[in-house]
N, C-alpha and C positions, 0 to 999 in steps of 0.2 A: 336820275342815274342812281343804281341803287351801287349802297358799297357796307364791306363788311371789316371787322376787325378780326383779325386772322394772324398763325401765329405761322413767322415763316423763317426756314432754313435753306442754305446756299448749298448743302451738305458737302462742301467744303470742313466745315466745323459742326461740333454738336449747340453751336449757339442758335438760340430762335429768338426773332426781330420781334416787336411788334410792329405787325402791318397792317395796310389800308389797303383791303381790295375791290376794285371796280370792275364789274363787269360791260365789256365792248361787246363790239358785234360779232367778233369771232375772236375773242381772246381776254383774258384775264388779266387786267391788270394791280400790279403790286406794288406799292409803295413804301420804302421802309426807309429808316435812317441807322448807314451802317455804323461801326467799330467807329469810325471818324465824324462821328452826327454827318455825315454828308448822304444825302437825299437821293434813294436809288430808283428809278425805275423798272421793272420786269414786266414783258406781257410774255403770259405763255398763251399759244397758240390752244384750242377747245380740242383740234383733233390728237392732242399729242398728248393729254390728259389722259392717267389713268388712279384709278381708287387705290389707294395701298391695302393688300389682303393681310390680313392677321388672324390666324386659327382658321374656325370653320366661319367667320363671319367681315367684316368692313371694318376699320378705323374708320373716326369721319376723319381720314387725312386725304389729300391727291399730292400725288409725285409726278414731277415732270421731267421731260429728256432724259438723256442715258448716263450713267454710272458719273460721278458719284450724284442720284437725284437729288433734285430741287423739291423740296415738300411744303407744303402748306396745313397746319391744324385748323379745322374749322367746326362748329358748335354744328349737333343734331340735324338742325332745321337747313343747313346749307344746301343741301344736294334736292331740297323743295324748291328751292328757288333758283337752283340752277334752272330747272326743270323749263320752272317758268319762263324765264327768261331766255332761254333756247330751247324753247318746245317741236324744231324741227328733228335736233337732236337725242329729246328723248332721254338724255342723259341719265336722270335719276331714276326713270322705270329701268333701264340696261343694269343701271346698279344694284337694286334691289331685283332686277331679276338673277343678277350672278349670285347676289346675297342668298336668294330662296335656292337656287340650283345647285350651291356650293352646299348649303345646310342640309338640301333632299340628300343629296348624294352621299353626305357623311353618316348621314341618319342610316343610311339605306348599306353603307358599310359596315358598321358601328351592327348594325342588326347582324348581316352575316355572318359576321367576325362572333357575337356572343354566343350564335348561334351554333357556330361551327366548335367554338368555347362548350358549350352548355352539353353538348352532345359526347362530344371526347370525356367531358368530366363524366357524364351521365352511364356509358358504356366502357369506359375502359379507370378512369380514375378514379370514382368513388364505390367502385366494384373493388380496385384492386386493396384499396381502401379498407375495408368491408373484410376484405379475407385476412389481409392484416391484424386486423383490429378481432376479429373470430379465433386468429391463432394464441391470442395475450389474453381472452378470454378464461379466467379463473375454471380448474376443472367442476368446484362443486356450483358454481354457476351454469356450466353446459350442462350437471347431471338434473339440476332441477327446472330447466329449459326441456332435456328431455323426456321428462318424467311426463310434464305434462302433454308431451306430443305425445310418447308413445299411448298412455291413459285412452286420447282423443283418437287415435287409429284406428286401436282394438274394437272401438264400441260397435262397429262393423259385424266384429267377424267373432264365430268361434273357438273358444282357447282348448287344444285337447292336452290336458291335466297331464298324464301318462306320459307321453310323448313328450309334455315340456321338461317333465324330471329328468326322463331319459336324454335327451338332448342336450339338458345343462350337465349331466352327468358326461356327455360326452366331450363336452367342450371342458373340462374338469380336467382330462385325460391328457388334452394336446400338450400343454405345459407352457400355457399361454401365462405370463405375468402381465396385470394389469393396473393400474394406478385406479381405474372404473370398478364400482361395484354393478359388475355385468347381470345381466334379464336376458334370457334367453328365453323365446316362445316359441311353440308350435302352434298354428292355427291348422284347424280341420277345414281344408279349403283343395276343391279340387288346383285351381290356378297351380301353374309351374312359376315360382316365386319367391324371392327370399329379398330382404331389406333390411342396413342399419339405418341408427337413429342416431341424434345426439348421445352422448350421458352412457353409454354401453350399455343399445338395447340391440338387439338381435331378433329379426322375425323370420322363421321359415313354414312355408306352407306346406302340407301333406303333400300336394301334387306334383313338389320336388322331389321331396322323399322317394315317391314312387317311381320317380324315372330311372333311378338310379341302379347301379348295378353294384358298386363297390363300396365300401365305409371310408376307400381316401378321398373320395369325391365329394363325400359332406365334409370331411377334414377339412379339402379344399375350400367351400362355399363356405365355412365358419373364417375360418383363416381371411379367405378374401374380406368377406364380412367385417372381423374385429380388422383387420388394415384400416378400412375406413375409419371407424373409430377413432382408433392409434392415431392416426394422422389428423383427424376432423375431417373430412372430406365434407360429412354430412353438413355440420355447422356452416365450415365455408362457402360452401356450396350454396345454401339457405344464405349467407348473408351477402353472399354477392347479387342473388335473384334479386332479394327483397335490399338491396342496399343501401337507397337512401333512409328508409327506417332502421334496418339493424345495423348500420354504423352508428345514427345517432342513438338508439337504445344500450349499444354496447359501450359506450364511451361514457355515457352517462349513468350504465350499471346499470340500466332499467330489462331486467331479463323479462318480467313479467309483464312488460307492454309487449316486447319482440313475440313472447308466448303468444298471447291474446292473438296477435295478427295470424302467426302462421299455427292456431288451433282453428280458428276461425278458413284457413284453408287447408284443411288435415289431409284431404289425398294429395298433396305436394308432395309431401313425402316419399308415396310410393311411386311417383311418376317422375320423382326429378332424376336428372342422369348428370353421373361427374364427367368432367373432363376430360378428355383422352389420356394427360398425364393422370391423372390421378388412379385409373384405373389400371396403369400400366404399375402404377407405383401399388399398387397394391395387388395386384397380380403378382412381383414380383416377394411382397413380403409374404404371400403365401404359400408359395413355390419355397422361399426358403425358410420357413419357420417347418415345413412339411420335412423337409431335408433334413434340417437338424435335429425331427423328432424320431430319425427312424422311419418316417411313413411315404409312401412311396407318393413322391410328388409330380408321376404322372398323371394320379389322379385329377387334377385338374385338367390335364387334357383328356382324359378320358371323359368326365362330366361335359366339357364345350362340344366333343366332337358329338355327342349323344343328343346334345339340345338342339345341333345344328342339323343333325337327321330328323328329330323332332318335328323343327321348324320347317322343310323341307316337304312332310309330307301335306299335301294337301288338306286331308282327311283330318287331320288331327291341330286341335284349334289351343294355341302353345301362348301364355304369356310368358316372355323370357324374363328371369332376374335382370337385377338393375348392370350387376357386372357383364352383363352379354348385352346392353343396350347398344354398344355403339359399331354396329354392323354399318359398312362390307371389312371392321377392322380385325373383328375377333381371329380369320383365321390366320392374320398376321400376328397375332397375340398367342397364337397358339403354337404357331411355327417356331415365335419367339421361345416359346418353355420346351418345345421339344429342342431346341438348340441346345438350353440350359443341361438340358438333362443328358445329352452328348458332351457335352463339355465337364460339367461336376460327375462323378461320380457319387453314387449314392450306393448305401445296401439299406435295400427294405429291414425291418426287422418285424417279429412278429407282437403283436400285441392284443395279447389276449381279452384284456380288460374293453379296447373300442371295438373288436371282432363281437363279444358279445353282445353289446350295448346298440351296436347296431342290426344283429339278428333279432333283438327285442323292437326296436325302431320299426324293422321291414315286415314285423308279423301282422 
């Protein structure tokens, strides 16, 4: 007869006996001497046995009957020799099988749940993260972040001399204050295109120039342009892309790791697109910086409505600036500034200084 030393409760009380347990043909017997050394017998019945669960795994305890249970503590090796000992029953594989199927199934939780964790962080929190941490960004830190993008751009494309004077001279005129010591380029490039940069750099292509009919319409693209700037669009925009590096590069002031990545992917730049807000928010500071200077800030809708005929004809093969990228919205953007301009009044004034500047521009 085999028998075990076992430590057992009436769960009446948190007291535990020392007991003598013998296992029968169908039942467990317990022996202990209570509160009054008087000699108790207990047999629990096999089928009324159950393992007590703790966490994702087994105490080696069993509880028996209903509320408040009856428990037993027993050493590793007991539920071996249950086994053996009522091998009809199988006891100790059912246990260790609830053991593995409890522990799969947490495992297999536990995975979903980080997963579903890991992914939220990845797409929505260490992005928003990232634009945060872009906006706390020191300005001569952005400008020497930009320096080097813009540098790694250019190496593309043709700079026309003339045209860049002229342009910065025009951008001179608007009465833009900036806390940036702004770069304004012209590149010699048929492309219909214009792009900021970190650090107040500004790039417009000749084949914008050429679309054009009026000088409030570059007004317009510059204005829209330096908004980005002003706000960081561009920064933020690159640090939520690249987010798990350029939070940790920014937090840790390391500009010149963040550099290295995104020179090493230099047409990013020209291909990334902001936000919806963002463009709406700088739409809006160009419309009214154009207001305030006197300059008739339909030109903005006159340059959209032109791009969009542009873009319209078959025949003619159109890259649109980054501010017209998020089509079918533009002509709701547009509608929007023609509202503006129903609503504010404005009086153009004449300015002779950007009239010239840009008769030199269109020659």
């Amino acid at each position: 007869m085999d028998s075990f030393q076992v430590k057992y409760s009436n769960g009446k009380t948190s007291r535990l006996y020392s007991a003598e347990l013998v296992f029968l043909s169908h039942a467990l017997s317990i022996k202990y001497a209570d509160e009054n050394n008087i000699t108790q017998i207990i047999n629990w019945d096999i089928d009324k046995i159950t393992p007590k669960k703790y966490g994702a795994s087994f105490e080696p305890k069993l509880t028996y009957g209903d509320f408040p249970f009856e428990t037993i503590e027993v050493d590793a090796d007991f539920f071996k020799h249950m086994q053996t000992f009522y091998p009809e029953l199988k006891f100790g594989n059912k246990t260790n099988q609830l053991i593995q199927n409890k522990t799969w199934k947490t495992i297999i939780i536990s995975l979903i749940l980080v997963g579903i964790f890991s992914a939220a962080m990845y797409l929505y929190v260490i992005p928003e993260l990232a634009d945060k941490a872009a906006q706390a960004v020191p300005i001569e830190y952005e400008m020497e972040l930009g320096e080097k993008i813009y540098h790694q751009n250019m190496l593309p494309f043709t700079k026309d001399s003339i045209k860049t004077e002229l342009m910065t001279d025009y951008f001179n005129n608007l009465g833009i204050e900036s806390p940036y010591n702004l770069t304004i380029t012209v590149v010699d490039n048929s492309m219909v295109n214009a792009f900021a940069m970190p650090g107040g750099y500004i790039v417009i292509f000749t084949g914008l120039i050429d679309k054009m009919d009026h000088h409030e319409e570059l007004a317009g693209v510059l204005a829209h342009e330096y908004a980005h700037i002003h706000y960081r669009h561009s920064l933020r925009s690159m640090a939520r892309s690249l987010a798990n590096y350029a939070l940790i590069s920014l937090v840790i002031g390391d500009v010149s790791g963040l550099a290295g990545v995104i020179v090493e992917n230099a047409d990013f730049i020209m291909s990334m697109k902001y936000s919806r807000e963002m463009e709406v928010q700088a739409d809006d500071y160009a419309y009214q910086l154009l207001h305030n200077e006197g300059i008739n800030p339909k030109g903005m809708i006159w340059l959209f409505e032109t791009l969009n005929a542009l873009q319209e004809d078959s025949k003619i093969q159109i890259e649109l600036p980054e501010f017209m990228s998020s089509h079918p919205e533009t002509m709701k953007r547009i509608e929007a500034m023609k509202q503006k301009a129903e609503e504010k009044k404005f009086k153009a004034l004449n300015n002779d200084r950007l009239e010239t500047i840009w008769g030199q521009l269109k020659k």
